[in-house]
TIBA-712667 format. One line per field, with one value per atom (N, C-alpha, C, O): atom name; x, y, z; residue number from 0. Coordinates in steps of 0.02 Angstrom, whole numbers, always signed. Last residue first. Example, Ala and Ser with C-alpha at 12.3 -4.5 7.8 and 13.67 -1.06 7.14 Angstrom:
# TIBA-712667
atome [N, CA, C, O, N, CA, C, O]
X [+642, +684, +645, +670, +660, +615, +660, +712]
Y [-112, -53, +2, +57, -284, -225, -165, -166]
Z [+354, +357, +394, +402, +390, +390, +390, +423]
num [1, 1, 1, 1, 0, 0, 0, 0]
***
This chain:
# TIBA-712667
atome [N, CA, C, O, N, CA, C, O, N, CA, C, O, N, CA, C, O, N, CA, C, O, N, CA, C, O, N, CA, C, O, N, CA, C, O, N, CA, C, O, N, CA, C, O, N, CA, C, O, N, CA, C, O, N, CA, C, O, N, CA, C, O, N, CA, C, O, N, CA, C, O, N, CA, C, O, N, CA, C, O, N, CA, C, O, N, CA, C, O, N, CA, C, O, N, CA, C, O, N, CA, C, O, N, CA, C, O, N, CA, C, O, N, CA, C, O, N, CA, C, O, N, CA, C, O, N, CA, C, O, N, CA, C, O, N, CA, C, O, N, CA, C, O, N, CA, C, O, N, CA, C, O, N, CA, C, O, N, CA, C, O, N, CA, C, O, N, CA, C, O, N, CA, C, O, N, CA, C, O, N, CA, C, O, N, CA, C, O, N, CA, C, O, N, CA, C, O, N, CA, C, O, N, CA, C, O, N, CA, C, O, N, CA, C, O, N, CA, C, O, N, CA, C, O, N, CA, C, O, N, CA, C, O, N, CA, C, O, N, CA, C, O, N, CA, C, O, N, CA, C, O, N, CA, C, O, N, CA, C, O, N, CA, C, O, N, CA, C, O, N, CA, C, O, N, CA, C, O, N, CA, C, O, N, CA, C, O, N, CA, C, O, N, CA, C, O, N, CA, C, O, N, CA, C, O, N, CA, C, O, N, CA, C, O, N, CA, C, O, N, CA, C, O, N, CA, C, O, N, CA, C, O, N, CA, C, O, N, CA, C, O, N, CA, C, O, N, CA, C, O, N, CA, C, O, N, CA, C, O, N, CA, C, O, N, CA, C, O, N, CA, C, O, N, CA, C, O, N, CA, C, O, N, CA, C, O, N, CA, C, O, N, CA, C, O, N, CA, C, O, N, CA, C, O, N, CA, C, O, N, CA, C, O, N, CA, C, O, N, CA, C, O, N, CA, C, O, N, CA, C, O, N, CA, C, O, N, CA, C, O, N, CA, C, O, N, CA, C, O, N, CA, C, O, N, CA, C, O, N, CA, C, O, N, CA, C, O, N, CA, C, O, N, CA, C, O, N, CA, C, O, N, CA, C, O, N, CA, C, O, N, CA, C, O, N, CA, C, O, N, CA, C, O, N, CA, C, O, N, CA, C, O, N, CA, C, O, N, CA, C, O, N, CA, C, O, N, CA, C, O, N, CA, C, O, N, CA, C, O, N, CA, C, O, N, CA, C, O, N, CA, C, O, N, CA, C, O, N, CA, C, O, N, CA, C, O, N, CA, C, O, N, CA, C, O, N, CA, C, O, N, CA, C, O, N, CA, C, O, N, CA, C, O, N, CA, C, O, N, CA, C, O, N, CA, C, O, N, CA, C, O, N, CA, C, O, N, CA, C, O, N, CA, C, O, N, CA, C, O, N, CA, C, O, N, CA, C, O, N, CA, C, O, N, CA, C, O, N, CA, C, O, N, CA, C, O, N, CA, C, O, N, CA, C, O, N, CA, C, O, N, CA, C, O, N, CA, C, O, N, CA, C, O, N, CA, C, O, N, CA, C, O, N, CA, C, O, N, CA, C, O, N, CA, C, O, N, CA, C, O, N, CA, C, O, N, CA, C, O, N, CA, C, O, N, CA, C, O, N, CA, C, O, N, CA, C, O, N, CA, C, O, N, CA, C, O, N, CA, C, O, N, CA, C, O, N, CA, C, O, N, CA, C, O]
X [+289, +259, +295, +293, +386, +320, +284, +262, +504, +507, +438, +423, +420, +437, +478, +469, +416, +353, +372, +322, +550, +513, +434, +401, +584, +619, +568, +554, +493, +489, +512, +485, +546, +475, +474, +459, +701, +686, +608, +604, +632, +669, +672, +634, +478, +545, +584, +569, +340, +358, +430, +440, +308, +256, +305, +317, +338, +397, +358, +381, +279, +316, +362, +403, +150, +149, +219, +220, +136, +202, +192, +228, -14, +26, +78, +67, -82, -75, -25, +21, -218, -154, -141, -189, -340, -339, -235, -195, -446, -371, -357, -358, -571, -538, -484, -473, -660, -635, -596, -600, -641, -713, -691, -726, -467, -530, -600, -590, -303, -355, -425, -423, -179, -222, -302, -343, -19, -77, -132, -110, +110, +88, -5, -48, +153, +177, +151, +194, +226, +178, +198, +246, +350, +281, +217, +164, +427, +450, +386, +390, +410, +336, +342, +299, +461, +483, +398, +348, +502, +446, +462, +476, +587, +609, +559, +562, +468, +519, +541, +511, +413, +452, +493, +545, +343, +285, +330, +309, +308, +350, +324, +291, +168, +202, +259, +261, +203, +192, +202, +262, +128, +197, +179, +155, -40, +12, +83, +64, -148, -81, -41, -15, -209, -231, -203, -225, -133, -142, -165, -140, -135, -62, -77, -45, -280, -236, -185, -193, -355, -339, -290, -247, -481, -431, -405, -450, -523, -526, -488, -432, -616, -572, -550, -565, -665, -671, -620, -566, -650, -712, -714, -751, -645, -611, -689, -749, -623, -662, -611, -559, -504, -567, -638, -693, -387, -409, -483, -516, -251, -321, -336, -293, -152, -161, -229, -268, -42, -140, -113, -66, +65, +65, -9, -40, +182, +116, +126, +183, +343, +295, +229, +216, +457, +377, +347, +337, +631, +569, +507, +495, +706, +687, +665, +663, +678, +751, +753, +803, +523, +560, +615, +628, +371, +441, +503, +530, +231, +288, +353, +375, +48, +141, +156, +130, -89, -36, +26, +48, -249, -176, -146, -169, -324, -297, -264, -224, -459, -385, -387, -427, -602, -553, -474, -438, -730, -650, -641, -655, -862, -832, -756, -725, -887, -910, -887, -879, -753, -834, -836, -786, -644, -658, -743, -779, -612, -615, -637, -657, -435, -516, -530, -500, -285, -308, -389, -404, -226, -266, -303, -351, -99, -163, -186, -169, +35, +25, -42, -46, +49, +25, +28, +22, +15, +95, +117, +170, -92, -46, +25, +69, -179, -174, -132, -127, -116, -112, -120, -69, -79, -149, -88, -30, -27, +0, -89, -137, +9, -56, -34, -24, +72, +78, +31, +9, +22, +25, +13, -37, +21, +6, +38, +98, -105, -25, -25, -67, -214, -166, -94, -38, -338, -307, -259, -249, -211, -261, -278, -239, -208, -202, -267, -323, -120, -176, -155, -102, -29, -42, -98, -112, -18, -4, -3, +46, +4, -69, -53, -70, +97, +89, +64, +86, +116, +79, +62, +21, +189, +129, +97, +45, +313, +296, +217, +190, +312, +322, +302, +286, +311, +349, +389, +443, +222, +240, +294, +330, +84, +156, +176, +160, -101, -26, +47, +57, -187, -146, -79, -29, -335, -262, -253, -279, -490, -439, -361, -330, -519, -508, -480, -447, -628, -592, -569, -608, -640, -646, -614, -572, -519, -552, -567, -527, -467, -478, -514, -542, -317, -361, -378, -344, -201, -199, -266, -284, -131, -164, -194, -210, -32, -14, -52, -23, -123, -71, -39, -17, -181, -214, -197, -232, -104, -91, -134, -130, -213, -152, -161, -213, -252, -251, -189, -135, -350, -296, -306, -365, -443, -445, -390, -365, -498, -458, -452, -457, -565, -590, -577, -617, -461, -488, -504, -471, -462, -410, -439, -440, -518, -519, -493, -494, -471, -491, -486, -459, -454, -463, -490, -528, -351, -410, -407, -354, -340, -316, -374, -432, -239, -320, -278, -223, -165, -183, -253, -299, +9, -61, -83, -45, +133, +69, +11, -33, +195, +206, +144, +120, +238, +177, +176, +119, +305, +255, +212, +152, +429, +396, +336, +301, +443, +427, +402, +364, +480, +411, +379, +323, +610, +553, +486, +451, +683, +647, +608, +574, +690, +650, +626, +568, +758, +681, +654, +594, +881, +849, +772, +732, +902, +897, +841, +782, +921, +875, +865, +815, +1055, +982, +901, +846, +1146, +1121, +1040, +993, +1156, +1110, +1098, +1048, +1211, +1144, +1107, +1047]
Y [+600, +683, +710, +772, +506, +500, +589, +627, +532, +549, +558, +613, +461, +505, +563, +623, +334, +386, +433, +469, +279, +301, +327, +338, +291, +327, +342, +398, +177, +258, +312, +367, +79, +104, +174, +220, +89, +94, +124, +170, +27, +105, +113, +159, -21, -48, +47, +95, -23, +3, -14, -20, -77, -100, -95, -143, +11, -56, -103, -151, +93, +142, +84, +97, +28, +63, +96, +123, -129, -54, -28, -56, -193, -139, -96, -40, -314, -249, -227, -266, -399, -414, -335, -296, -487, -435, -425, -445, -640, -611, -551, -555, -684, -681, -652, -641, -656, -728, -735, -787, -525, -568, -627, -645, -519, -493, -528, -583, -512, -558, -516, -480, -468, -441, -489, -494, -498, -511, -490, -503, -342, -400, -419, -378, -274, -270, -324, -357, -327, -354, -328, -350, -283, -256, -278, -247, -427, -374, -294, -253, -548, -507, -466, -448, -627, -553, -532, -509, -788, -737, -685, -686, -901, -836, -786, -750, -1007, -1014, -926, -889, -1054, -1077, -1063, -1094, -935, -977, -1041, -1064, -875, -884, -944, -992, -754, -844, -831, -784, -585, -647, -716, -731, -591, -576, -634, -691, -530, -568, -579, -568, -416, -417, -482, -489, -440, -472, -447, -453, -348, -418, -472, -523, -243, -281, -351, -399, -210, -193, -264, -309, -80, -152, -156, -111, +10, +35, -60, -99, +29, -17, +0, -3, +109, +137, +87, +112, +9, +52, +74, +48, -4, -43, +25, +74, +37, +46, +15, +14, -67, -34, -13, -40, -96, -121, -84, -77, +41, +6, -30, +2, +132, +107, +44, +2, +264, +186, +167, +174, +390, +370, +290, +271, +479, +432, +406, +403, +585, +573, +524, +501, +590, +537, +549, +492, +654, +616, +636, +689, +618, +625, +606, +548, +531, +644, +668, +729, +416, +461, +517, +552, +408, +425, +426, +468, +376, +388, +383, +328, +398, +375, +414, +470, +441, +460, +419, +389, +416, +395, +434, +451, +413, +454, +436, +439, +279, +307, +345, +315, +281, +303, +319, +356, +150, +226, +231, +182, +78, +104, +157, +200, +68, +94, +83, +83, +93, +123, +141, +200, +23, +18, +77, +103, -44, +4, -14, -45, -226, -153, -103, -137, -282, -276, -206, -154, -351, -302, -309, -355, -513, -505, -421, -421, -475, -519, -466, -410, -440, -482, -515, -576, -322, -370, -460, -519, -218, -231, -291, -317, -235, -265, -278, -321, -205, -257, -300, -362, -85, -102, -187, -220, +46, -14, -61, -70, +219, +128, +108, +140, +357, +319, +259, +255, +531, +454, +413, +418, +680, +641, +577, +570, +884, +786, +741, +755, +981, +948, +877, +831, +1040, +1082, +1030, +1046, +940, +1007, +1052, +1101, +815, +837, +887, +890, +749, +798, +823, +839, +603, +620, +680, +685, +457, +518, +583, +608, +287, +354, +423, +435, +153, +183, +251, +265, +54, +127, +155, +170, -90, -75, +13, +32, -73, -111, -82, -50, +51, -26, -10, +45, +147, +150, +68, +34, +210, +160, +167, +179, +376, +319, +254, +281, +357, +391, +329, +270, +414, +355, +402, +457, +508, +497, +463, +472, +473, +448, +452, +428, +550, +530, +529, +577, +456, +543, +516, +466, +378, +362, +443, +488, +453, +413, +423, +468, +477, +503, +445, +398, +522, +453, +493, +544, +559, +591, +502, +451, +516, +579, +609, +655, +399, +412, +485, +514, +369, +378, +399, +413, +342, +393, +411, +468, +248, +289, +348, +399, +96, +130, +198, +215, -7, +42, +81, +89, -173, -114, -86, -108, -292, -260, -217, -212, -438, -393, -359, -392, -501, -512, -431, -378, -488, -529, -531, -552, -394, -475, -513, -561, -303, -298, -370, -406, -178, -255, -233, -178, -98, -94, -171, -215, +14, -59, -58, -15, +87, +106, +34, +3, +81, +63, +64, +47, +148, +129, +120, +137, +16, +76, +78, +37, -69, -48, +13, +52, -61, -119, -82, -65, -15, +17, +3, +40, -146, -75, -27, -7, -201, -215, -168, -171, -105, -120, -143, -118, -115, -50, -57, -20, -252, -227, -158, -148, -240, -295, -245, -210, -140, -135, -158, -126, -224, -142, -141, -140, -328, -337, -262, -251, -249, -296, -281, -243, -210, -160, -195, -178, -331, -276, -216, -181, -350, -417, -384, -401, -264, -298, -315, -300, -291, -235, -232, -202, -423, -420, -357, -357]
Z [-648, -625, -659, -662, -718, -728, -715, -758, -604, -697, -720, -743, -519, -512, -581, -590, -563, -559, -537, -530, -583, -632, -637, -688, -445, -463, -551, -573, -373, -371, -404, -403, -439, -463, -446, -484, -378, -431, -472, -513, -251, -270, -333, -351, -262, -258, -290, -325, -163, -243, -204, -144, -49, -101, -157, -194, +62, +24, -43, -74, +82, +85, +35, -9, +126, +66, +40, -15, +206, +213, +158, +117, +231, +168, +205, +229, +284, +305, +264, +272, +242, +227, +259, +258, +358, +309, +296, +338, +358, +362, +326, +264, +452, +389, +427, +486, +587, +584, +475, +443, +597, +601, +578, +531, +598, +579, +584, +559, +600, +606, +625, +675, +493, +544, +544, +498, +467, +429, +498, +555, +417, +445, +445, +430, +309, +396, +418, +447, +168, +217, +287, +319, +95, +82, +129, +125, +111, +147, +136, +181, +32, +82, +118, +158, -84, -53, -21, -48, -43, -75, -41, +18, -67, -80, -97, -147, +20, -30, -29, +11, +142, +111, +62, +52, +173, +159, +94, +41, +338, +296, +240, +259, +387, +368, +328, +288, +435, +399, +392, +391, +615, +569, +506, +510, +660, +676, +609, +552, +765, +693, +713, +768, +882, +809, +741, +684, +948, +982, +899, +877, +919, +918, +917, +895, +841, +902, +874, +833, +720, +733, +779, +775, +668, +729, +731, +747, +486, +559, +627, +602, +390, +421, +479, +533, +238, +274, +333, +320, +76, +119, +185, +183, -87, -15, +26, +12, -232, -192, -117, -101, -300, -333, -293, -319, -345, -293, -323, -365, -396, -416, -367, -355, -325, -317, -320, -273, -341, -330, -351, -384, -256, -279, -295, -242, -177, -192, -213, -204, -64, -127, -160, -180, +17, +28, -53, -83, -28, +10, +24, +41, -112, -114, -82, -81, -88, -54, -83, -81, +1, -44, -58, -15, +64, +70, +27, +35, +6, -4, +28, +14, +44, +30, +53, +100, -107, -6, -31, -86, -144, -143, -88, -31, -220, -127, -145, -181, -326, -302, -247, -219, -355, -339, -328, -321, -397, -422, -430, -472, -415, -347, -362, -309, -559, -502, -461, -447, -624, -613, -568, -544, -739, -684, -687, -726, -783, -801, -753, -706, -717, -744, -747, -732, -715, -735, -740, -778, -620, -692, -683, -643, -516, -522, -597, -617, -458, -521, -523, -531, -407, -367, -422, -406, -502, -463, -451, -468, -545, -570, -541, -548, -419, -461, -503, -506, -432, -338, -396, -409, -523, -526, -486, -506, -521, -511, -500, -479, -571, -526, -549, -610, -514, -544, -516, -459, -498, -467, -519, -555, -524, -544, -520, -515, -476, -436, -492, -494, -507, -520, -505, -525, -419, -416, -435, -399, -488, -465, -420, -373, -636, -613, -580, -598, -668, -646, -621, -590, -761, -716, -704, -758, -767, -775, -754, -718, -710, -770, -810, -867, -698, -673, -747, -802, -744, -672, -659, -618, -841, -855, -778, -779, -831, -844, -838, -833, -997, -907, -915, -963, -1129, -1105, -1016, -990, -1083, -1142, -1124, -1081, -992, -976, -1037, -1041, -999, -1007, -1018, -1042, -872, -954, -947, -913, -820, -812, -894, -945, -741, -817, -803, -779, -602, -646, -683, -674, -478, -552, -573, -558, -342, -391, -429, -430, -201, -250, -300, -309, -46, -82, -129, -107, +27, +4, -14, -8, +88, +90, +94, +131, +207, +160, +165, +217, +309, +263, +197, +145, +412, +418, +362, +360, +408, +391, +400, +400, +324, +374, +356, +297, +252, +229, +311, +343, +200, +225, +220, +200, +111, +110, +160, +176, +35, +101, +124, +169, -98, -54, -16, -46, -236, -179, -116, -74, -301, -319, -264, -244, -169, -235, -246, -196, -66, -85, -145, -171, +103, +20, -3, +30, +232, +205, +128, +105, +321, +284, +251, +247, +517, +453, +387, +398, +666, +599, +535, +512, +761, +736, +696, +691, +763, +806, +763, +736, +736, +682, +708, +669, +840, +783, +719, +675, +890, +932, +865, +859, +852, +831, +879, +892, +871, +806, +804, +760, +1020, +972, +887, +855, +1009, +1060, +1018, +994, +937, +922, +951, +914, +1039, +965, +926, +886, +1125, +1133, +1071, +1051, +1105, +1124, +1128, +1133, +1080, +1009, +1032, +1003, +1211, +1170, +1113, +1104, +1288, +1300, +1247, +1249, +1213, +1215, +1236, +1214, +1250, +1184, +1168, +1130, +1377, +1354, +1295, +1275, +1378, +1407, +1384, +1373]
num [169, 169, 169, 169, 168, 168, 168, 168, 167, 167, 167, 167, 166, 166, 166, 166, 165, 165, 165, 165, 164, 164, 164, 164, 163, 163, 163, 163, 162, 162, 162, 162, 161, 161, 161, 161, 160, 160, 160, 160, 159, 159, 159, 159, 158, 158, 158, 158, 157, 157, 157, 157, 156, 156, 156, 156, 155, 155, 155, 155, 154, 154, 154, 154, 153, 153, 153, 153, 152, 152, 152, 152, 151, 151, 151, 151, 150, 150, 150, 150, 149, 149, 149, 149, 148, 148, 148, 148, 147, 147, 147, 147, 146, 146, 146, 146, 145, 145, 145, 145, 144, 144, 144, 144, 143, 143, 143, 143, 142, 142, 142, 142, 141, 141, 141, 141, 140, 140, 140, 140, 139, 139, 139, 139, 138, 138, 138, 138, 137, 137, 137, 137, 136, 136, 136, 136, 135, 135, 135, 135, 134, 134, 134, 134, 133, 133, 133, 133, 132, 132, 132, 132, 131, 131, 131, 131, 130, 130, 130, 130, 129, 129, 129, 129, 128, 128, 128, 128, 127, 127, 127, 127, 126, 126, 126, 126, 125, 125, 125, 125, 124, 124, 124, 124, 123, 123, 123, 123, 122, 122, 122, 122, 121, 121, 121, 121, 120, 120, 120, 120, 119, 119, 119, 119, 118, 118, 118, 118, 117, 117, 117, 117, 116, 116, 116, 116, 115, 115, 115, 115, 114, 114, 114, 114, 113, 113, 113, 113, 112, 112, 112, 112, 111, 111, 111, 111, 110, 110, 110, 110, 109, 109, 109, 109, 108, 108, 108, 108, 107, 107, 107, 107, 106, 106, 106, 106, 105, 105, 105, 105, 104, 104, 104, 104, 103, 103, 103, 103, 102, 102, 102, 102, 101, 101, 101, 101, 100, 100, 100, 100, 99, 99, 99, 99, 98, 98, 98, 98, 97, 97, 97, 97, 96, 96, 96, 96, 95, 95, 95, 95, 94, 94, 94, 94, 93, 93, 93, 93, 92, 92, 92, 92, 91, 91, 91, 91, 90, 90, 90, 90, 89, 89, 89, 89, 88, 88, 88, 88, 87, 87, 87, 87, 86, 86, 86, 86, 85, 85, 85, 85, 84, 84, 84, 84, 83, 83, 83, 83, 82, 82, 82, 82, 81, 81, 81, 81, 80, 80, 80, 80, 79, 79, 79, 79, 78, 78, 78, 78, 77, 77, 77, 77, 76, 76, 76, 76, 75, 75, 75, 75, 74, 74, 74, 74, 73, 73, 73, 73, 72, 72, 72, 72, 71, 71, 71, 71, 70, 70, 70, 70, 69, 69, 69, 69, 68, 68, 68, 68, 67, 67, 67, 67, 66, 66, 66, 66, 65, 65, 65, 65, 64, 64, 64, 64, 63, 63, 63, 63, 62, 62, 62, 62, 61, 61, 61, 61, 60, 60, 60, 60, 59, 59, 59, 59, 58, 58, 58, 58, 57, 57, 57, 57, 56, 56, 56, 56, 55, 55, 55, 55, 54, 54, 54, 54, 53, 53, 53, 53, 52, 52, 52, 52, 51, 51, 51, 51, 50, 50, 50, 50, 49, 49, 49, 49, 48, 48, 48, 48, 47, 47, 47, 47, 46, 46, 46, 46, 45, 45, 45, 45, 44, 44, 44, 44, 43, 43, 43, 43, 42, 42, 42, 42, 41, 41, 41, 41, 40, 40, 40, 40, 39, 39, 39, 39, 38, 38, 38, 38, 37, 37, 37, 37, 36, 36, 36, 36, 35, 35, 35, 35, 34, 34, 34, 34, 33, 33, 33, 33, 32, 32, 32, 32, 31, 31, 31, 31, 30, 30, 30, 30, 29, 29, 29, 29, 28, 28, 28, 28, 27, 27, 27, 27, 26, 26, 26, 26, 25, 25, 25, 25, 24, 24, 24, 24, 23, 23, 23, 23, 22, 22, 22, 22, 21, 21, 21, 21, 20, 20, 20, 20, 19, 19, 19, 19, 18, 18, 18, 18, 17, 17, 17, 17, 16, 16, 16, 16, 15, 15, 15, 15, 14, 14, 14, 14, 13, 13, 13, 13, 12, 12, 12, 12, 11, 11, 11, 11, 10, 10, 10, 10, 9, 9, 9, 9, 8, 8, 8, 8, 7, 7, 7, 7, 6, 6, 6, 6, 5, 5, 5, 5, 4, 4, 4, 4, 3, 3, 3, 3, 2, 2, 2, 2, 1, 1, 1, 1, 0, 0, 0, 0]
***
């Protein structure tokens, strides 16, 4: 029985955990957020120098203020079609959790929209959507003016491995 009380603590504690602000950004049309705990800074476009045989998704690296920091395209990770920058293409700097630790990291974004406070009540857990899709990167989907915004564990986006080669990358 204290088993059974414990599990539900933790369930309850997790999705209390979903609760919060959240910075919002669009990636091909579609409606993302990031915990606003985790984000550092937002900056436009800065010259990214290519890192020679990195994958396809991590643009390269960026110096900013003196610190460099690896920059992933959120796009490709994602496997949607690369476009060209504009205007409102920016970088989120977020930390990563690490097993060195905490992470810089810039992440090209198609635009940031804005800051939402979203409650427990309108996070709901991803669909399972039948087959072996890794959505372990999804805290969960947050219901919004009647759309769906996707909520970002930024920390499970990158696979240990990715981290390990942006981190060679700095």
């Amino acid at each position: 029985m204290t088993e059974l009380v414990e599990t539900m603590d933790q369930a309850v504690k997790a999705m209390a955990d979903r609760e919060g602000k959240y910075l919002t950004f669009t990636l091909a049309e579609e409606e993302y957020g990031i915990g606003i705990l985790k984000i550092k800074e937002i900056i436009g476009m800065l010259p990214i120098t290519t890192v020679p045989q990195s994958p396809e998704f991590v643009k390269g690296v960026i110096n900013l203020r003196g610190k460099v920091i690896p920059v992933i395209e959120l796009r490709l990770k994602f496997g949607m079609e690369s476009v060209d920058y504009t205007e409102r293409t920016c970088i989120i700097v977020v930390e990563i959790e690490a097993r060195s630790g905490v992470v810089l990291i810039g992440v090209v974004v198609d635009l940031v929209s804005e800051v939402l406070n979203i409650k427990e009540e309108d996070i709901e857990d991803t669909p399972a959507f039948g087959t072996k899709l890794d959505t372990d990167y999804i805290l969960g989907m947050a219901k919004i003016e009647g759309g769906v915004k996707i909520l970002l564990n930024i920390d499970r986006v990158l696979s240990t491995e990715d981290i390990a080669v942006l981190e060679k990358a700095a």
